[in-house]
C-alpha positions as a Python dict, from the first residue, in 0.01 Angstrom:
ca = {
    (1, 'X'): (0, 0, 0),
    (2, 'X'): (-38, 179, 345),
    (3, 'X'): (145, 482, 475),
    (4, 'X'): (488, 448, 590),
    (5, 'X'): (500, 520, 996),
    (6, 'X'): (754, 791, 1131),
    (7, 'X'): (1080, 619, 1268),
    (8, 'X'): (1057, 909, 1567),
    (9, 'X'): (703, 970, 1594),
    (10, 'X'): (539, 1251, 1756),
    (11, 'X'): (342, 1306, 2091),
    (12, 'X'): (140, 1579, 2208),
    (13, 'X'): (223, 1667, 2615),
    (14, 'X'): (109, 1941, 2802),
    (15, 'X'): (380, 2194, 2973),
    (16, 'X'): (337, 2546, 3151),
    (17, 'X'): (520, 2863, 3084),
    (18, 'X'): (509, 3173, 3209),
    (19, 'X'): (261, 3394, 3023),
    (20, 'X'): (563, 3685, 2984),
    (21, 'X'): (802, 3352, 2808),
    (22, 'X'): (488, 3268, 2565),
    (23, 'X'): (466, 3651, 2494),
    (24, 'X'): (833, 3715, 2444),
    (25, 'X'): (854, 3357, 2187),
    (26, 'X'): (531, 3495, 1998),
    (27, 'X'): (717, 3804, 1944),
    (28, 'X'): (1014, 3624, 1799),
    (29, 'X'): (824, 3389, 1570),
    (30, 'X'): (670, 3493, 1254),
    (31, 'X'): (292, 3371, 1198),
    (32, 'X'): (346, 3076, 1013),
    (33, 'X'): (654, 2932, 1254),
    (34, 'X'): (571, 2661, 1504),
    (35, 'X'): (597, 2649, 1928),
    (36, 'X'): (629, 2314, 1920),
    (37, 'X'): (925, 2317, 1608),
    (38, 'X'): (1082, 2641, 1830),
    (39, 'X'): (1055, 2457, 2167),
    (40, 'X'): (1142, 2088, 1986),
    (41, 'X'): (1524, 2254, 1864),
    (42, 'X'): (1535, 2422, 2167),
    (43, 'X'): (1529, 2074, 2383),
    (44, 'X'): (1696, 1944, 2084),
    (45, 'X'): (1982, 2186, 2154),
    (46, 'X'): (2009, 2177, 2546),
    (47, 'X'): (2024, 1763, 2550),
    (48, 'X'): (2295, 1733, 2275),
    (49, 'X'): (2498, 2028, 2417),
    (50, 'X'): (2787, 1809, 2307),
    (51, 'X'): (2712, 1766, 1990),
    (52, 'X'): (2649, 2166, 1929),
    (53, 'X'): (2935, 2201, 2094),
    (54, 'X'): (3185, 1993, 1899),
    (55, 'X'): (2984, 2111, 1565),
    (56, 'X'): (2970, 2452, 1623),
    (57, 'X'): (3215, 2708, 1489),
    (58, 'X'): (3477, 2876, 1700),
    (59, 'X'): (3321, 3187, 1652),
    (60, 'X'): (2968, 3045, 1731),
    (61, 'X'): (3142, 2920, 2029),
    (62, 'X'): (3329, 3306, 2125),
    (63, 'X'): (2967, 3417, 2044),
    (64, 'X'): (2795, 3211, 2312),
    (65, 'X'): (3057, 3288, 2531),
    (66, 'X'): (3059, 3650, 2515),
    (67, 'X'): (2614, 3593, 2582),
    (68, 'X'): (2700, 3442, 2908),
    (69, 'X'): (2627, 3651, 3268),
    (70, 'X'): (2963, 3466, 3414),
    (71, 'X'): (3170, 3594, 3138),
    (72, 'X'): (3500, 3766, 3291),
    (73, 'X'): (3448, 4151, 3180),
    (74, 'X'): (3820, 4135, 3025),
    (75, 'X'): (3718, 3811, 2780),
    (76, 'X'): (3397, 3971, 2716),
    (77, 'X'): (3573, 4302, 2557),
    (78, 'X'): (3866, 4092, 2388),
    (79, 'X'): (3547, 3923, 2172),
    (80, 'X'): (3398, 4197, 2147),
    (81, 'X'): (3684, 4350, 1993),
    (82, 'X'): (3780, 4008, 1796),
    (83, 'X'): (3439, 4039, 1619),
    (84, 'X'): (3409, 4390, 1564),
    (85, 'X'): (3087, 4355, 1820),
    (86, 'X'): (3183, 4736, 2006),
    (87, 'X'): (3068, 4878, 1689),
    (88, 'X'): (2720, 4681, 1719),
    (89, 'X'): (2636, 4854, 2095),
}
């Protein structure tokens, strides 16, 4: 009996990053945690942004929100204040 093949299977590509993203991701990752598994959800995440978005929680959603540089100032402080986050800076 021979093995069963992956429905999805892998393939190994070759990308560049800059050296300062590859230092920053080591930094975040523990030794035994993948790139590839980081950078696959990550990809994963971008190209079904409507899926995380309908699955995600309203405050995961506030959250993400509040992260982003275009943000009006006023919404930013009323989640900030919603989620206790002033307390956090």
């Amino acid at each position: 009996m021979g093995r069963r093949r992956a429905s999805n299977p892998k393939m190994a590509i070759g990308i560049t990053l800059k050296r300062s993203t590859i230092d920053e991701l080591d930094e975040l990752l523990t030794y035994k945690q993948s790139r590839s598994k980081f950078i696959q959800t990550s990809i994963d995440l971008r190209l079904g942004v409507d899926k995380y978005v309908q699955d995600a929680s309203t405050k995961q959603l506030m959250l993400a929100l509040r992260m982003r540089d275009d943000c009006d100032p006023i919404i930013h402080k009323i989640i900030s204040k919603l989620y206790d986050l002033e307390s956090l800076i």
